[in-house]
mmCIF file of the N, C-alpha and C atoms, coordinates in Angstrom:
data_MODEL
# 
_entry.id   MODEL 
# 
loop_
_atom_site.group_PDB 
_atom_site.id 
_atom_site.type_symbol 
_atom_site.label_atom_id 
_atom_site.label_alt_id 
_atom_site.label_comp_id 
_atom_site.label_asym_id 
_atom_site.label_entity_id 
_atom_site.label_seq_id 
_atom_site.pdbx_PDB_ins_code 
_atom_site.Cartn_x 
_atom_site.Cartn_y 
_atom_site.Cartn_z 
_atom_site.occupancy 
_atom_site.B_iso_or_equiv 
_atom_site.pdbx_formal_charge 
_atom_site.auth_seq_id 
_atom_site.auth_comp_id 
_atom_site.auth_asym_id 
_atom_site.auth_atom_id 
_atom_site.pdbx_PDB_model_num 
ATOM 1   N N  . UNK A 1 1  ? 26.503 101.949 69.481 1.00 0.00 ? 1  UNK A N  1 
ATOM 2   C CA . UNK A 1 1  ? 25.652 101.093 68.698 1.00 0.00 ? 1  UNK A CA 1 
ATOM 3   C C  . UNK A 1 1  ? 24.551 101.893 68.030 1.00 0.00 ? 1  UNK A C  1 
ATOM 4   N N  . UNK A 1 2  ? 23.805 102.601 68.403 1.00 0.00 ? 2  UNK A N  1 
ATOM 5   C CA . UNK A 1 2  ? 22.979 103.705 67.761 1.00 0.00 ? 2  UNK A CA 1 
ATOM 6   C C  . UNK A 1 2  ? 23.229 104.464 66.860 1.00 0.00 ? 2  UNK A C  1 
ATOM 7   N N  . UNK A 1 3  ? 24.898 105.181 66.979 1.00 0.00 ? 3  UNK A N  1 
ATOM 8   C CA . UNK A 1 3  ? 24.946 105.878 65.965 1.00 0.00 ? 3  UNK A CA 1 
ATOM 9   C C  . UNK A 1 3  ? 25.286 104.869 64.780 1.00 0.00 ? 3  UNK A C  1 
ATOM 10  N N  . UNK A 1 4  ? 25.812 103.554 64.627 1.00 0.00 ? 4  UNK A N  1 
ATOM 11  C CA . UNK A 1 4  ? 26.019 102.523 63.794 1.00 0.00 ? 4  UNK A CA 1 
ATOM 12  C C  . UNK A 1 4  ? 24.398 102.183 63.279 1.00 0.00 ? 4  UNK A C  1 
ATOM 13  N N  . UNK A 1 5  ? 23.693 102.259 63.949 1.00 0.00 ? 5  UNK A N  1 
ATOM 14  C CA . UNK A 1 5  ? 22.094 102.230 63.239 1.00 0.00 ? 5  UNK A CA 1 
ATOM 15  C C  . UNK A 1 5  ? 21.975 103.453 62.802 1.00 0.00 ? 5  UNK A C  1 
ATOM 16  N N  . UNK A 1 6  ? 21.905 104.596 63.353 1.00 0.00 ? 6  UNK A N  1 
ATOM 17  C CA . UNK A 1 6  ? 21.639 105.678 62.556 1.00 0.00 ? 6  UNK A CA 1 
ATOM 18  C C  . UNK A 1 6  ? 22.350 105.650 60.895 1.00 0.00 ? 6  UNK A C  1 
ATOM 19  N N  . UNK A 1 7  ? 23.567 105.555 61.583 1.00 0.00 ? 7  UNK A N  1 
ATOM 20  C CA . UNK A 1 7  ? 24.266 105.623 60.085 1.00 0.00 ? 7  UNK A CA 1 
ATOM 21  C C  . UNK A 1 7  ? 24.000 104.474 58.946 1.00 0.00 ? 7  UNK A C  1 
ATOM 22  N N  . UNK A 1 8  ? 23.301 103.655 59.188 1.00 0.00 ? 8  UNK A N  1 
ATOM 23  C CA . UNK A 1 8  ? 22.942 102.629 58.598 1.00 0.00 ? 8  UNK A CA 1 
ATOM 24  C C  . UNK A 1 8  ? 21.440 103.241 57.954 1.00 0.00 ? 8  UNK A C  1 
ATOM 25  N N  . UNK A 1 9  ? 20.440 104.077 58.012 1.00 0.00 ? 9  UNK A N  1 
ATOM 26  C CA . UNK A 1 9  ? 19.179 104.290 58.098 1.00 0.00 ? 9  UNK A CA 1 
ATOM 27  C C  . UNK A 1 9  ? 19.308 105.041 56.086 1.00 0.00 ? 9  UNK A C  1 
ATOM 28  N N  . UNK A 1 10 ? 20.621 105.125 55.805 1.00 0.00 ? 10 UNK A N  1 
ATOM 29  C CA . UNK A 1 10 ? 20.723 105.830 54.502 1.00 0.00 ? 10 UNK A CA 1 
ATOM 30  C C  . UNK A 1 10 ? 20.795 107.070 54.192 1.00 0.00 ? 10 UNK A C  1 
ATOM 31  N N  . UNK A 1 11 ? 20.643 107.665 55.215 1.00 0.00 ? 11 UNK A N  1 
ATOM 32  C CA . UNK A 1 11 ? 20.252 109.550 55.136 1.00 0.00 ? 11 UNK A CA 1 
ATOM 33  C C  . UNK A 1 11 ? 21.878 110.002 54.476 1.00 0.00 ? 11 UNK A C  1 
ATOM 34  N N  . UNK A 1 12 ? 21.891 110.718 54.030 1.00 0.00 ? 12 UNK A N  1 
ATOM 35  C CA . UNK A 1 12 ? 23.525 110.939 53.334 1.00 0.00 ? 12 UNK A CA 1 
ATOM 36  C C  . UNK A 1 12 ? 23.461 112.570 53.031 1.00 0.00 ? 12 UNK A C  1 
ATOM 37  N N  . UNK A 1 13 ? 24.215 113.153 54.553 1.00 0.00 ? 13 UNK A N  1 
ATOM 38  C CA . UNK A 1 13 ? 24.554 114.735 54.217 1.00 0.00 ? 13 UNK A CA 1 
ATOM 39  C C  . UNK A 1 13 ? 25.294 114.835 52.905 1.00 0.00 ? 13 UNK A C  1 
ATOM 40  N N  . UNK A 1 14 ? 24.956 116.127 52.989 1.00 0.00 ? 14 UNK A N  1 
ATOM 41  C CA . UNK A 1 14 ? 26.190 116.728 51.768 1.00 0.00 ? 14 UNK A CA 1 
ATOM 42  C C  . UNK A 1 14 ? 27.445 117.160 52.400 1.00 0.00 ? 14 UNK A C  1 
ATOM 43  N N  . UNK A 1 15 ? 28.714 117.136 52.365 1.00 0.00 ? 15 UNK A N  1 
ATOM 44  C CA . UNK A 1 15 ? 29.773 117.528 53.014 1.00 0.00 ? 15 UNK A CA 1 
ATOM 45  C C  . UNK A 1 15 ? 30.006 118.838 52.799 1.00 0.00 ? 15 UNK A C  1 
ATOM 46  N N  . UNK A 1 16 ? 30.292 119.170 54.145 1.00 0.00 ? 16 UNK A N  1 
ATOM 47  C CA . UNK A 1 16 ? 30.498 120.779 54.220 1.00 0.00 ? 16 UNK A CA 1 
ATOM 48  C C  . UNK A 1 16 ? 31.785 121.044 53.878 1.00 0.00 ? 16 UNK A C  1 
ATOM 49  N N  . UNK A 1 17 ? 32.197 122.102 53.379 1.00 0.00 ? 17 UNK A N  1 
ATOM 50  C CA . UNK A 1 17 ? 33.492 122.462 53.114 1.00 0.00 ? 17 UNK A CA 1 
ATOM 51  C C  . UNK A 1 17 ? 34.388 123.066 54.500 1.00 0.00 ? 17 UNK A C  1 
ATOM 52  N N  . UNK A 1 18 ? 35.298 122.706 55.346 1.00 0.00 ? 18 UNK A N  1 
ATOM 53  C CA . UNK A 1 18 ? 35.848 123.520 55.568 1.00 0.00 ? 18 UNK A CA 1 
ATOM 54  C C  . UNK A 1 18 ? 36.488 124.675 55.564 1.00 0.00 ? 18 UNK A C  1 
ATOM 55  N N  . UNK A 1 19 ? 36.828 125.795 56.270 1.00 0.00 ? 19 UNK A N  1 
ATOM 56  C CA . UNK A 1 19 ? 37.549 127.250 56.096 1.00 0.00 ? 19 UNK A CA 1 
ATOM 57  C C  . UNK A 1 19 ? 39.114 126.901 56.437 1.00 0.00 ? 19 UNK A C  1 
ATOM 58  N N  . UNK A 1 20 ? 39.509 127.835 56.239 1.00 0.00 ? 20 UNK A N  1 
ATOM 59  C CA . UNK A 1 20 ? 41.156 127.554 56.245 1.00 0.00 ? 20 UNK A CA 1 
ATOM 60  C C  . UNK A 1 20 ? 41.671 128.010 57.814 1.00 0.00 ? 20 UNK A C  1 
ATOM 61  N N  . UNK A 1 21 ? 40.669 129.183 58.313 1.00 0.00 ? 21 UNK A N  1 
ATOM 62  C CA . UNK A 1 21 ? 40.405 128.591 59.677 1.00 0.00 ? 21 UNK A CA 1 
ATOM 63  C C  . UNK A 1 21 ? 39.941 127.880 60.164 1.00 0.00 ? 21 UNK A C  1 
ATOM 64  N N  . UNK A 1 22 ? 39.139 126.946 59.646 1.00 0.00 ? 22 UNK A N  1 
ATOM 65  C CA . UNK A 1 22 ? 38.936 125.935 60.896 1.00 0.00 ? 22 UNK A CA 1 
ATOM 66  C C  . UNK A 1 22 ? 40.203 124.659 60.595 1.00 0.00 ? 22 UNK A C  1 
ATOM 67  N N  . UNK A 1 23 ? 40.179 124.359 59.377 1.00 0.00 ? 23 UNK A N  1 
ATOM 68  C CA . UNK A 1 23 ? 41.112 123.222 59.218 1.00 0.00 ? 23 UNK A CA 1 
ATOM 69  C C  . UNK A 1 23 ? 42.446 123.832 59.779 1.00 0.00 ? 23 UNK A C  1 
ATOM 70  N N  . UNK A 1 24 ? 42.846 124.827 60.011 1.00 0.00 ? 24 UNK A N  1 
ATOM 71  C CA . UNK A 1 24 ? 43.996 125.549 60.936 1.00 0.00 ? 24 UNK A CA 1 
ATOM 72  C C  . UNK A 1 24 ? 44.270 125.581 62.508 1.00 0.00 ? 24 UNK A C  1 
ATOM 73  N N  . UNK A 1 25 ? 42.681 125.612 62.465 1.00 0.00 ? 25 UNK A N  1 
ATOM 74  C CA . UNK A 1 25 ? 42.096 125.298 64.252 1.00 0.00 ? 25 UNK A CA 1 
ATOM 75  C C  . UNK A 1 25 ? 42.439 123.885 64.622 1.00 0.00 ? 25 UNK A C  1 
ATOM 76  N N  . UNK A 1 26 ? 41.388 122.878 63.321 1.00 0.00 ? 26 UNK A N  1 
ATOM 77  C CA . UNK A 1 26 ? 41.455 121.323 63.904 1.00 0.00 ? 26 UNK A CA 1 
ATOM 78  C C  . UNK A 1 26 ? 42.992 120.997 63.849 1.00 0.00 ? 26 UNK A C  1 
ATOM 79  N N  . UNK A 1 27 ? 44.038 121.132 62.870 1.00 0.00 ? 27 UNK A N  1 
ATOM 80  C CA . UNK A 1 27 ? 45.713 120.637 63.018 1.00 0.00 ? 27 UNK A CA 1 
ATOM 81  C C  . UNK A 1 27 ? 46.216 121.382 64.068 1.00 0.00 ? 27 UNK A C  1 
ATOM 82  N N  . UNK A 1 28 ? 46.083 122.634 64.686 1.00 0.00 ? 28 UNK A N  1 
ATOM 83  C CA . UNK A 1 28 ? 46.356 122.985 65.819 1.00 0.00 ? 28 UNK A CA 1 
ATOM 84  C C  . UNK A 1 28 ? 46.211 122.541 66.952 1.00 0.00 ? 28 UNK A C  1 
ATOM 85  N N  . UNK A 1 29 ? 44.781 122.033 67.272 1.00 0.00 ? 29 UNK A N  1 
ATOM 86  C CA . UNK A 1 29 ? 44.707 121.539 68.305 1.00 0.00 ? 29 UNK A CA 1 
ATOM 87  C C  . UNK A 1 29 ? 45.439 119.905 68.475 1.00 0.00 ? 29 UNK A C  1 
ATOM 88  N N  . UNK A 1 30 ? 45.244 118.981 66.854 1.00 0.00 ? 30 UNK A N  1 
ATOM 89  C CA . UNK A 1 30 ? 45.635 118.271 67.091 1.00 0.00 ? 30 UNK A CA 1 
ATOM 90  C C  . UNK A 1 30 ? 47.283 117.633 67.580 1.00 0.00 ? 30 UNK A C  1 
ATOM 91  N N  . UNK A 1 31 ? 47.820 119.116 67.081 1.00 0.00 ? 31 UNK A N  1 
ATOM 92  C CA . UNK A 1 31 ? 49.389 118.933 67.682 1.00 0.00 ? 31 UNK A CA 1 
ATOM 93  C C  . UNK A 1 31 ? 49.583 118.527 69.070 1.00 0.00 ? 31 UNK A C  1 
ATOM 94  N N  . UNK A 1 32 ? 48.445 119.200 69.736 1.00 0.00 ? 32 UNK A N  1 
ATOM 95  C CA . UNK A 1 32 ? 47.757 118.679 71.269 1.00 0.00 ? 32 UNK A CA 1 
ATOM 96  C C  . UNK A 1 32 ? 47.729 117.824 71.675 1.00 0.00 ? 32 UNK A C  1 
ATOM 97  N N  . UNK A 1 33 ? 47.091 116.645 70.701 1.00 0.00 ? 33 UNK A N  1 
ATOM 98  C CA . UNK A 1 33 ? 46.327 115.644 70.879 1.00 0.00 ? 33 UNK A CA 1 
ATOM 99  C C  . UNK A 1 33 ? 44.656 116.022 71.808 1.00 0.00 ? 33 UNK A C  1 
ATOM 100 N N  . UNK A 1 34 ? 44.406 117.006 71.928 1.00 0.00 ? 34 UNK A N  1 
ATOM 101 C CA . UNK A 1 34 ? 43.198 117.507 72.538 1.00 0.00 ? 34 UNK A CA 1 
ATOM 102 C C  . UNK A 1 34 ? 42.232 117.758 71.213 1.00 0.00 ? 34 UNK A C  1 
ATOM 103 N N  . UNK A 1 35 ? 41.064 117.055 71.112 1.00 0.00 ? 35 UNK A N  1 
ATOM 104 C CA . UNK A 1 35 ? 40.231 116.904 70.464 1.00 0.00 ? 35 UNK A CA 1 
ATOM 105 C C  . UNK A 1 35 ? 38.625 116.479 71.554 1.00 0.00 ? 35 UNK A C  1 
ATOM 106 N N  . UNK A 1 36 ? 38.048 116.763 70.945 1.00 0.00 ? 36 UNK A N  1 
ATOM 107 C CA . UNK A 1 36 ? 36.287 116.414 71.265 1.00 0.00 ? 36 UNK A CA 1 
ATOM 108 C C  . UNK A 1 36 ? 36.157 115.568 70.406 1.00 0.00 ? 36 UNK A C  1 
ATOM 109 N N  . UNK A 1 37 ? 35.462 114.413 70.290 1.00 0.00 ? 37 UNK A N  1 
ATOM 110 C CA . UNK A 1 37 ? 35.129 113.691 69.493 1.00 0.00 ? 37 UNK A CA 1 
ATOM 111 C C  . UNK A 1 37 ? 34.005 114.236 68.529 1.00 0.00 ? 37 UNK A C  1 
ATOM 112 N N  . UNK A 1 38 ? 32.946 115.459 69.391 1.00 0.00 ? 38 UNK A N  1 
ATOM 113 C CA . UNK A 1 38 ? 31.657 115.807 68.338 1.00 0.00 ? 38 UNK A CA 1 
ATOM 114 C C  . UNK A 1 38 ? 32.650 116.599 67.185 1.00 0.00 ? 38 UNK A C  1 
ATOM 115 N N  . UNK A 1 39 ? 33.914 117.009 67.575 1.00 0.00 ? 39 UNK A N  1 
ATOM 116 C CA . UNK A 1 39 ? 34.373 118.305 66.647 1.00 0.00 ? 39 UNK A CA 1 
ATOM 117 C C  . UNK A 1 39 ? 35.368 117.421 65.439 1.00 0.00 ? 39 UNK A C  1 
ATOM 118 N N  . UNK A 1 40 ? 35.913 115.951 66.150 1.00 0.00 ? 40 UNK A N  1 
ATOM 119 C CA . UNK A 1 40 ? 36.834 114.916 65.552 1.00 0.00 ? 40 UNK A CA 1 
ATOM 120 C C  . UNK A 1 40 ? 35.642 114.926 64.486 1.00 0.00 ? 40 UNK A C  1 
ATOM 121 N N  . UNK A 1 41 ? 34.541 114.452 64.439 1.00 0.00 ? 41 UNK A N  1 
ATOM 122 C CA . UNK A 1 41 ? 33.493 113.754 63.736 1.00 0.00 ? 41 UNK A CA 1 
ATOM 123 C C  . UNK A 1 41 ? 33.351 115.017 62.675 1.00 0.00 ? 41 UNK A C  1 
ATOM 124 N N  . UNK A 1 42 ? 33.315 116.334 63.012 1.00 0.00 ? 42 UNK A N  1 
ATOM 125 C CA . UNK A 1 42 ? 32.551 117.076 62.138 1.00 0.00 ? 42 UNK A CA 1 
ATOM 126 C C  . UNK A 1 42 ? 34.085 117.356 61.255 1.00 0.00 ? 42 UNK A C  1 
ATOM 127 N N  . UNK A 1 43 ? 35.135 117.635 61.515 1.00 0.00 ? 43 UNK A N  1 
ATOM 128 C CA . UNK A 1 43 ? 36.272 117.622 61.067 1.00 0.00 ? 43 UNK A CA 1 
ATOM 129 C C  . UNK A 1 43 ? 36.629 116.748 59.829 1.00 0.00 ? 43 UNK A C  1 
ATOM 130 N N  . UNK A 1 44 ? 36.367 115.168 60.282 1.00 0.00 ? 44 UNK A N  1 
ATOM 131 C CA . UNK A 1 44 ? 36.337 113.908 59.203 1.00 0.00 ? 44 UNK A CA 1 
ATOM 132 C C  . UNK A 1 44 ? 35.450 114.385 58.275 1.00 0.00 ? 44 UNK A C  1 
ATOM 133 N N  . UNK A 1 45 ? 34.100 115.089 58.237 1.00 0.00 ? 45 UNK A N  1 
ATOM 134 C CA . UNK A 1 45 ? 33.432 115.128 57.434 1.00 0.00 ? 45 UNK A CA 1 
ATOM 135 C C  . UNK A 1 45 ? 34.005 116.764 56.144 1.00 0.00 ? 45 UNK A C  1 
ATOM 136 N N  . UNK A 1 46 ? 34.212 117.301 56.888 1.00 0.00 ? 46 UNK A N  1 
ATOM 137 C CA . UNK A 1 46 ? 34.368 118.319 55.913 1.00 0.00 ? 46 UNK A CA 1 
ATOM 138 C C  . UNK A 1 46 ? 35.922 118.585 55.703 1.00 0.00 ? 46 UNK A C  1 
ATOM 139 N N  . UNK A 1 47 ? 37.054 118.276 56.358 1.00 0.00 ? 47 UNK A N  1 
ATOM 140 C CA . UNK A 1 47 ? 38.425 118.045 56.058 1.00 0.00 ? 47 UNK A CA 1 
ATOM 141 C C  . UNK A 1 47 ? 38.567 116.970 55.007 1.00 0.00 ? 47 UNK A C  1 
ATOM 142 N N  . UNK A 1 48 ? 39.474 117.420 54.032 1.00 0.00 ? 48 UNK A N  1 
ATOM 143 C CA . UNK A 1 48 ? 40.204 116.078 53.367 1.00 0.00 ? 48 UNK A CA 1 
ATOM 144 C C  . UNK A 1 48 ? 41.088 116.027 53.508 1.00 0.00 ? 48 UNK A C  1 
ATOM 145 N N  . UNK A 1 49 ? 41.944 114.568 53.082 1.00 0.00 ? 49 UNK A N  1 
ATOM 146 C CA . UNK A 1 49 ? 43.504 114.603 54.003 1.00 0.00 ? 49 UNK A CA 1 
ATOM 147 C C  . UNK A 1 49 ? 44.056 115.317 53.534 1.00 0.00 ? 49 UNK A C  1 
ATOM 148 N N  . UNK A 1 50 ? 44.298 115.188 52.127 1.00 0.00 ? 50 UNK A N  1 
ATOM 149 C CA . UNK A 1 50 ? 45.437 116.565 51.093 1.00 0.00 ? 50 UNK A CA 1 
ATOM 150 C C  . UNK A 1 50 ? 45.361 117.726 52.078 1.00 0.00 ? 50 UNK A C  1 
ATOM 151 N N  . UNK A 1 51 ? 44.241 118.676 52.600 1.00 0.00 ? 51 UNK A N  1 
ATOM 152 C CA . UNK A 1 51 ? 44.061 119.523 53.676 1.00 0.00 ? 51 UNK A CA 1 
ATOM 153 C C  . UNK A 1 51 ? 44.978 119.697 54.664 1.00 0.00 ? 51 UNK A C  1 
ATOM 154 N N  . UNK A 1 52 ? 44.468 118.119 55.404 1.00 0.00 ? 52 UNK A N  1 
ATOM 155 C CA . UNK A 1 52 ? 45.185 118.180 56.399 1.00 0.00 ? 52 UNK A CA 1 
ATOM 156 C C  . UNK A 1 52 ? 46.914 117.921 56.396 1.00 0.00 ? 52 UNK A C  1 
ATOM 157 N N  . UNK A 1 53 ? 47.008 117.079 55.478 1.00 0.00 ? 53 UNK A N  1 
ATOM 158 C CA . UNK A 1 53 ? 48.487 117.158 55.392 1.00 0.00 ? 53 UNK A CA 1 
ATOM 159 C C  . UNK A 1 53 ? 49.190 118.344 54.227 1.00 0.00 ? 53 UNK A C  1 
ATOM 160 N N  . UNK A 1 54 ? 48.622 119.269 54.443 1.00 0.00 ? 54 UNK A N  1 
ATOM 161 C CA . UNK A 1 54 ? 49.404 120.624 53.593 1.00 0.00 ? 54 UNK A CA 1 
ATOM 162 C C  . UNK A 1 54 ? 49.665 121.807 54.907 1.00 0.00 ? 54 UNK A C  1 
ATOM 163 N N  . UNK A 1 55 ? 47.872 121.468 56.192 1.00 0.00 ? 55 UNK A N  1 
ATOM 164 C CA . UNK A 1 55 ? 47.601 122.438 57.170 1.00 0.00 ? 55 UNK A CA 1 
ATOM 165 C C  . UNK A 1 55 ? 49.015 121.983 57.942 1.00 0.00 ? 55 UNK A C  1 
ATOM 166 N N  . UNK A 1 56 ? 49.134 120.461 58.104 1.00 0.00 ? 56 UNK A N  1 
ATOM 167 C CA . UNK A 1 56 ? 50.270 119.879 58.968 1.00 0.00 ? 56 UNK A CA 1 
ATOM 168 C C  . UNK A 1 56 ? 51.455 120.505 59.225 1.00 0.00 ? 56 UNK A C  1 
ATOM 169 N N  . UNK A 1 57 ? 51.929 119.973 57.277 1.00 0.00 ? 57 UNK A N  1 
ATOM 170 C CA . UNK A 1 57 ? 53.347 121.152 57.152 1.00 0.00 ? 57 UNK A CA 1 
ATOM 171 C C  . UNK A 1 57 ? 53.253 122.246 57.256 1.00 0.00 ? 57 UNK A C  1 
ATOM 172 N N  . UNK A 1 58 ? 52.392 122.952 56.928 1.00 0.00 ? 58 UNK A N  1 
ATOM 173 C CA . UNK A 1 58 ? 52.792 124.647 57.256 1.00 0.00 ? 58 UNK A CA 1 
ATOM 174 C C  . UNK A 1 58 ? 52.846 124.550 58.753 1.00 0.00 ? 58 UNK A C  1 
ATOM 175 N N  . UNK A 1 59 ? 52.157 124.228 59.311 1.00 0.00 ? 59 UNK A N  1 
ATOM 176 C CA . UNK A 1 59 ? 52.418 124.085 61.157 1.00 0.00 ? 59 UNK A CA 1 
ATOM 177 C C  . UNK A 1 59 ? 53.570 123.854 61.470 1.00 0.00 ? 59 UNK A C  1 
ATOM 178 N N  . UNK A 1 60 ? 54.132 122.833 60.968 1.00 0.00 ? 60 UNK A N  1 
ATOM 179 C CA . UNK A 1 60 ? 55.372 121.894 60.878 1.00 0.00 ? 60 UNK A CA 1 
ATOM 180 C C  . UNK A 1 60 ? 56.716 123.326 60.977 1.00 0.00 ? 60 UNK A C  1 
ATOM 181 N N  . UNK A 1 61 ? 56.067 123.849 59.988 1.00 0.00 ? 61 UNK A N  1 
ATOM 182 C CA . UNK A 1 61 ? 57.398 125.151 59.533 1.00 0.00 ? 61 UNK A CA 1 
ATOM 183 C C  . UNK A 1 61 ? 57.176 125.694 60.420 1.00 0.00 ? 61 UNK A C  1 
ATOM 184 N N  . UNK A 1 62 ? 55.956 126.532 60.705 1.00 0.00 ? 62 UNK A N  1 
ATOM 185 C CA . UNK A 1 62 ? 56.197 127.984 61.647 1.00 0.00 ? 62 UNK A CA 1 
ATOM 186 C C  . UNK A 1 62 ? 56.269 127.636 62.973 1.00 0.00 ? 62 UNK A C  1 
ATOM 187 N N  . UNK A 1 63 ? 55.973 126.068 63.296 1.00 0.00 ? 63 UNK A N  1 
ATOM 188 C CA . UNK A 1 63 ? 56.654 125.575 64.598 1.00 0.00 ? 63 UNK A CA 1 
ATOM 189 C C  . UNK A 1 63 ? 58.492 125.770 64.706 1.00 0.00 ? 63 UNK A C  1 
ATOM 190 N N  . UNK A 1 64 ? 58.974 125.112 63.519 1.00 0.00 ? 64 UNK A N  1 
ATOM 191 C CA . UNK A 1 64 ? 60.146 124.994 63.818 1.00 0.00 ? 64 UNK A CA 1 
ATOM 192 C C  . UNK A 1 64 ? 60.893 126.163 63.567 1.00 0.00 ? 64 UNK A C  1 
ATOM 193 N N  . UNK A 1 65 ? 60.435 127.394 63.003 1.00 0.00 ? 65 UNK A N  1 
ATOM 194 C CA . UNK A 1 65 ? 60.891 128.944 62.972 1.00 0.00 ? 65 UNK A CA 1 
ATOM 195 C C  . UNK A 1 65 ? 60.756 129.244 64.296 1.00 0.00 ? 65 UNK A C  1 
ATOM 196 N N  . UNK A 1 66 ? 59.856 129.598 64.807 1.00 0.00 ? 66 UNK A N  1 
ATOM 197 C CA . UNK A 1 66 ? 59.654 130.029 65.911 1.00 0.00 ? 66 UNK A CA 1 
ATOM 198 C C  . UNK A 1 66 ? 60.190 129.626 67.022 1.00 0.00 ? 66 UNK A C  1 
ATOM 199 N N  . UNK A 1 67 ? 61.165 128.278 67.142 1.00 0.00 ? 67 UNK A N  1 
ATOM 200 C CA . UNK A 1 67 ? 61.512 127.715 67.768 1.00 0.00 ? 67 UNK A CA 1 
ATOM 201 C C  . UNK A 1 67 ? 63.447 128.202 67.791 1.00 0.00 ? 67 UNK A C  1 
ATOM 202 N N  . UNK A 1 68 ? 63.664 127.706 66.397 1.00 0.00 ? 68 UNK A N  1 
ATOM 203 C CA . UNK A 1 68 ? 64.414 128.394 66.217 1.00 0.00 ? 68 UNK A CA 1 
ATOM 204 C C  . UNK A 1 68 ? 65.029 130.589 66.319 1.00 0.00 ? 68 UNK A C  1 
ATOM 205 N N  . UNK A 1 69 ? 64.161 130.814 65.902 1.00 0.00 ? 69 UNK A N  1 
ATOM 206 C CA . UNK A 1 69 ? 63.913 132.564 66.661 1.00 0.00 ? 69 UNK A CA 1 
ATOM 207 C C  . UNK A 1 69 ? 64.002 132.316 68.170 1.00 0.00 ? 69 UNK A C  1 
ATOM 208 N N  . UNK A 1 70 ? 63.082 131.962 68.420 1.00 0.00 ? 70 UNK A N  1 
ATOM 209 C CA . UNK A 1 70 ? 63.706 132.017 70.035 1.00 0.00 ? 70 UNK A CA 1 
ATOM 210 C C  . UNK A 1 70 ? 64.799 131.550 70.516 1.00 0.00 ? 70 UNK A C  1 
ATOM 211 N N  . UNK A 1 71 ? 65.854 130.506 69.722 1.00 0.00 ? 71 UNK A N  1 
ATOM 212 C CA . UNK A 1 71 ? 66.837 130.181 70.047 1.00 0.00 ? 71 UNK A CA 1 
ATOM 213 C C  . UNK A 1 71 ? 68.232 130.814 69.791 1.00 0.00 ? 71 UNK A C  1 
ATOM 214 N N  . UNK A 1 72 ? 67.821 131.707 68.763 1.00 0.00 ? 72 UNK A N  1 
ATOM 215 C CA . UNK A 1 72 ? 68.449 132.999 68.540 1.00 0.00 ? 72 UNK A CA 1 
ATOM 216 C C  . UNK A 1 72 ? 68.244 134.041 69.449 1.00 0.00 ? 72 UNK A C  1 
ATOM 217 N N  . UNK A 1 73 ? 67.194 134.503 69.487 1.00 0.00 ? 73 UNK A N  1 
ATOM 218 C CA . UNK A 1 73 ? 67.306 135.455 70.531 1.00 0.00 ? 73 UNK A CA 1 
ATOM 219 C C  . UNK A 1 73 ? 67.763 135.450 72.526 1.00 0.00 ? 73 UNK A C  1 
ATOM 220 N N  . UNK A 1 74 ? 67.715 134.120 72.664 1.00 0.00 ? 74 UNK A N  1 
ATOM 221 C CA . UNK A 1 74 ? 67.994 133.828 73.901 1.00 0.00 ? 74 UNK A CA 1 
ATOM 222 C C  . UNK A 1 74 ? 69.987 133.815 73.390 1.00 0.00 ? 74 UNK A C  1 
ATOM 223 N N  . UNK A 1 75 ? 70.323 132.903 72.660 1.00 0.00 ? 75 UNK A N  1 
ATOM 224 C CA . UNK A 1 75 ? 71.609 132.973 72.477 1.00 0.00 ? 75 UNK A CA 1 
ATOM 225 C C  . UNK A 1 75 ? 72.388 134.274 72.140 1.00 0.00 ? 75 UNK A C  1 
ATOM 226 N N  . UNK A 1 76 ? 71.696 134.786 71.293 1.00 0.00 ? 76 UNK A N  1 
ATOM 227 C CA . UNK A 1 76 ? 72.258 136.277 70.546 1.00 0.00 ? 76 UNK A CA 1 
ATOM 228 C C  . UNK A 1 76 ? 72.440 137.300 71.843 1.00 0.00 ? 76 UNK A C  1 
# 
């Protein structure tokens, strides 16, 4: 309820830009589902989705390479 008043009080940051490491960090972990909410919050603010769903797929790929490589090399 407080932070719903705070955020109500008008103050309006400027949004920070994310790095391509961190938006690499936050889709990483979220493959997890392990998140902090202070880091969820700062994430929403300086991630945009286009971001996150470009950080997604590339994850998406070098998950399923790597998965595949190892399934080669155990078979091979």
């Amino acid at each position: 309820m407080i932070k719903l008043i705070r955020g109500l009080s008008g103050e309006v940051q400027p949004p920070v830009k994310a790095s391509g490491i961190g938006i690499a960090r936050a889709v990483f972990w979220s493959f997890f589902g392990v998140r902090k909410m202070h880091s969820l919050e700062a994430d929403a603010r300086s991630i945009t989705p286009l971001q996150v769903i470009c950080a997604g797929l590339a994850g998406a790929v070098v998950f399923v390479l790597v998965l595949v490589t190892i399934a080669r090399l155990v078979a091979g």
